[in-house]
C-alpha positions in Angstrom: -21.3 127.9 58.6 -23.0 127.6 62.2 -20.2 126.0 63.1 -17.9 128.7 62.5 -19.9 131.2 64.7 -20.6 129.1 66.9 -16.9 128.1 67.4 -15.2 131.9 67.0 -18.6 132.9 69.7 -17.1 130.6 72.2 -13.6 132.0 71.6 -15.0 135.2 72.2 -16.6 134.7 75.4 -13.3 132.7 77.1 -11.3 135.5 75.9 -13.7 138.1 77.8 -14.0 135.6 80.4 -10.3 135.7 80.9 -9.9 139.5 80.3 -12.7 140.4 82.8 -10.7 138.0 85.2 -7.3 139.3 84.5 -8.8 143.1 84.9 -10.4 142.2 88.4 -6.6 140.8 89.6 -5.3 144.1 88.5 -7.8 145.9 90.1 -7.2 144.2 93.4 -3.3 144.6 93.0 -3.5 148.2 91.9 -5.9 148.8 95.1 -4.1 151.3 97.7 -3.6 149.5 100.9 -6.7 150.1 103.3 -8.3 151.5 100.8 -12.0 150.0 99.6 -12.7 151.0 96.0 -16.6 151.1 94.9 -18.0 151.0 91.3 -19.6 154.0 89.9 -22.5 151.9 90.6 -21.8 151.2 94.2 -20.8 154.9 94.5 -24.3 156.3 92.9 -26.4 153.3 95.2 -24.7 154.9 98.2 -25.1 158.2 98.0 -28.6 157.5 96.5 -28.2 159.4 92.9 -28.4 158.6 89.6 -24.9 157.6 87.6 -25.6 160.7 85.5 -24.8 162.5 88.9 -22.4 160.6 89.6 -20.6 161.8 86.4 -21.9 165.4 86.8 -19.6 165.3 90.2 -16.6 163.9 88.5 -17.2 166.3 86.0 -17.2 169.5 88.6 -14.6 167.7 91.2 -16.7 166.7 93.8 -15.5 163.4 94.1 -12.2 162.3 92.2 -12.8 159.2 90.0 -9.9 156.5 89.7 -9.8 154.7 86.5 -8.3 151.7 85.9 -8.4 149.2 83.1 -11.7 151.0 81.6 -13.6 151.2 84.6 -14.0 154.2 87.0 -13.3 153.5 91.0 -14.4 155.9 93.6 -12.1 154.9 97.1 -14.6 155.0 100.2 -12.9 157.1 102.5 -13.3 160.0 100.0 -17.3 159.3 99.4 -17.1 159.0 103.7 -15.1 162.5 104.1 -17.7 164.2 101.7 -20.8 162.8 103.8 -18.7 164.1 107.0 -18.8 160.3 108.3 -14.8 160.0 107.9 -13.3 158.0 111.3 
């Protein structure tokens, strides 16, 4: 019976393994040109809030969140042009 779990647990874990991979591929495709996308959690590190904020903002528009494959995106030209450091 270990056996079994053992064996479908391992199965599991390639198939997220290979999922995760296959997301980060489209994520990287599906990038716009020039463009850097950040995590919610690179996004709330750099502006120095909490990832509840971070959601409040989406919520209210202040920044636009892209989401892709599950995951929300923030693109770092927008986080710049909100902190008035845009080039």
């Amino acid at each position: 019976m270990d056996y079994f779990k053992e064996f479908f647990k391992k199965i599991e874990d390639l198939i997220d393994d290979k999922l995760n991979q296959f997301e980060c591929k489209l994520a990287e495709m599906y990038k716009p040109e020039g463009k850097d996308l950040m995590t919610r959690k690179e996004t709330a590190e750099y502006f120095g809030v909490s990832l509840g904020t971070l959601n409040n903002w989406a919520k209210s528009g202040v920044l636009v969140p892209i989401e892709f494959g599950g995951r929300v995106y923030y693109t770092r030209d927008e986080i710049q042009a909100k902190l008035g450091l845009a080039s």
